[in-house]
Structures are given as C-alpha cells and as structure tokens.
PLY file of the C-alpha trace (Angstrom):
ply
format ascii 1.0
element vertex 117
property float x
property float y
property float z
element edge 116
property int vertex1
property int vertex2
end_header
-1.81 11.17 -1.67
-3.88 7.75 -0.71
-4.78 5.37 2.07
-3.58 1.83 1.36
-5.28 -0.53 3.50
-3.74 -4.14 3.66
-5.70 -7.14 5.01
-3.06 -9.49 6.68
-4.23 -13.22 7.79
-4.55 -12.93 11.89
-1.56 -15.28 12.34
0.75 -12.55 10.25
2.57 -10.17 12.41
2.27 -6.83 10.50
5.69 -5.03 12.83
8.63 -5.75 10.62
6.62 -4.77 7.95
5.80 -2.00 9.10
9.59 -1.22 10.01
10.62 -1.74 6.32
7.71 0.59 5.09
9.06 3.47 7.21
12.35 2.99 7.27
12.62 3.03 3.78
10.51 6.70 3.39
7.65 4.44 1.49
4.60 5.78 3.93
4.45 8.57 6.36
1.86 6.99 9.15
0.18 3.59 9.84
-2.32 2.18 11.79
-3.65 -1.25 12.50
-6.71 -2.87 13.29
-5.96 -6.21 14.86
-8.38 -8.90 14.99
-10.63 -7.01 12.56
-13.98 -9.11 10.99
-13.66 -9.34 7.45
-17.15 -10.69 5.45
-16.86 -11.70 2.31
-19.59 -13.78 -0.14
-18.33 -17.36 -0.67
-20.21 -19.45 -3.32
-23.48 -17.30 -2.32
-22.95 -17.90 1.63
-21.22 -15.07 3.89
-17.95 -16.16 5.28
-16.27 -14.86 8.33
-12.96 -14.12 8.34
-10.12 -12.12 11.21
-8.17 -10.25 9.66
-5.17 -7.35 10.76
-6.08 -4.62 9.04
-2.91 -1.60 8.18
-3.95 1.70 6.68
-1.02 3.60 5.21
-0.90 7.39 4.35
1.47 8.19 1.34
2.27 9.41 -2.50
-0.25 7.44 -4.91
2.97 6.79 -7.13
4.49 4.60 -4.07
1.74 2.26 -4.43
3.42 -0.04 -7.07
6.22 -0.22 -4.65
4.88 -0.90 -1.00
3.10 -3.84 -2.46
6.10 -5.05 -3.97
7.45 -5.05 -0.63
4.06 -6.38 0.50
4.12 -9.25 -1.82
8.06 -10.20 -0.91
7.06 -10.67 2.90
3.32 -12.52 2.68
3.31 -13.74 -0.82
0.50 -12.69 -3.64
-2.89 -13.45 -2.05
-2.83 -10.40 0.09
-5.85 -7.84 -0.37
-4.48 -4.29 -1.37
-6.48 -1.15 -2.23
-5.94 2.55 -1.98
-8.25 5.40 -2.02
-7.32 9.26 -3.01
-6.92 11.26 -0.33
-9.12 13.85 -1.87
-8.27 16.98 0.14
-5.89 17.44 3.06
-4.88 20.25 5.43
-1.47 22.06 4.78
-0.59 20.56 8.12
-1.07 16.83 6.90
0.15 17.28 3.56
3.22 18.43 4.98
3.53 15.33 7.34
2.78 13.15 3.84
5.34 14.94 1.44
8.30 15.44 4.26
7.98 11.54 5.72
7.92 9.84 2.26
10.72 9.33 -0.58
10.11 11.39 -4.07
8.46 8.86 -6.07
10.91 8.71 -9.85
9.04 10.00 -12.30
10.88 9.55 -15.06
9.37 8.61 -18.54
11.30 5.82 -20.16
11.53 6.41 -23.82
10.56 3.44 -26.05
12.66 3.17 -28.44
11.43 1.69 -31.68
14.00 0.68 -34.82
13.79 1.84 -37.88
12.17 -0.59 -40.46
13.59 1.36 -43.69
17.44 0.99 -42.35
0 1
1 2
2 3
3 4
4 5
5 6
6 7
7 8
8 9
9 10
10 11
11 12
12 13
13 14
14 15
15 16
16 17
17 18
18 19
19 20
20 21
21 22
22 23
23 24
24 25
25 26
26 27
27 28
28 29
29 30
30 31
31 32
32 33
33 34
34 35
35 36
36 37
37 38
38 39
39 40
40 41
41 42
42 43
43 44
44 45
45 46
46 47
47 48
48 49
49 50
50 51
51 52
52 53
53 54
54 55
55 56
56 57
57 58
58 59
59 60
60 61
61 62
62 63
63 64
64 65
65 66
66 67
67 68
68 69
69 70
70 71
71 72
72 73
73 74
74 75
75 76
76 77
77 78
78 79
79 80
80 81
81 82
82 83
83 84
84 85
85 86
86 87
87 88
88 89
89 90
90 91
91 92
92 93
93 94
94 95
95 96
96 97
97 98
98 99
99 100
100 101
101 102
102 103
103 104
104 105
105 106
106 107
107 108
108 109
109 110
110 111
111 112
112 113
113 114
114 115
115 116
C-alpha cells in the first residue's frame, strides 16, 4: 500500500479526476489540499508556487496506472510521488484492499529465438 500525492497547478480542477480514480477501483480514499504553498529552488533563488495538492491511498502496483490516467488529463509535467505505507491497522487495510481493483500480476515471458535453428 502507498500514498500518492499529486501537485496540480491552482487553475486545475482536481474533481473529475478524482471521479475517474474511484470509479475505476484505482484508489480507495483521497484528499486535497487546495491552494497549498509549494517552494521549490529556482536557479539558487526560492520560488513560490500554489499548488492543489491530492493524496491517494492504494496498492503500490496501481501506481504505473493512476499516473497514466494522471498524465492523459494534465499532460507530463505533473509532480508524482508515493511513499510505502509502512504499517496499517486491519481496519484500514481492509478499506485499501476491498475499495481498489487487483493489480495483474502476471509475468510476461520473453521469448527469445533460437540462434542454432
């Protein structure tokens, strides 16, 4: 399980997105920080920036998936992370594994040809 936390530009409204995520099973809970101050070092001088902040609970193996979705909406430049969720009641685990799709976990096998046929 992991937090992602996505830093939308102010002017992006985070709802539909947040519709999708959910409705498709991708994340189990959400909340946003609107209007959040964001710091960040540019060219040696601290810049000030608002940003909306969403933290998602979820299965780490979504991750490559809910930014897919991310990227479709807002484009490429949006900040992504996740932490591990290192240790979690039985009571939120539950509300994690029950709210959010199995994850496919298949293993694709390479298949390599033969060089002496």
């Amino acid at each position: 399980m992991v937090n992602i936390v996505v830093y939308l530009e102010s002017q992006h409204d985070p709802a539909e997105l947040i519709k999708e995520l959910l409705e498709q099973n991708l994340v189990a809970t959400v909340s946003v920080d609107r209007d959040n101050i964001f710091y960040m070092n540019k060219w040696g001088k601290p810049e000030m920036l608002i940003h909306t902040v969403i933290t998602m609970q979820t299965r780490a193996l979504l991750f490559n998936e809910i930014c897919r979705v991310i990227t479709a909406r807002f484009g490429d430049h949006v900040h992504i992370h996740s932490t591990p969720i290192v240790a979690a009641n039985s009571s939120f685990e539950h509300l994690i594994k029950s709210n959010t799709m199995e994850p496919d976990q298949r293993i694709l096998t390479v298949l390599t040809k033969n060089k002496s046929a």
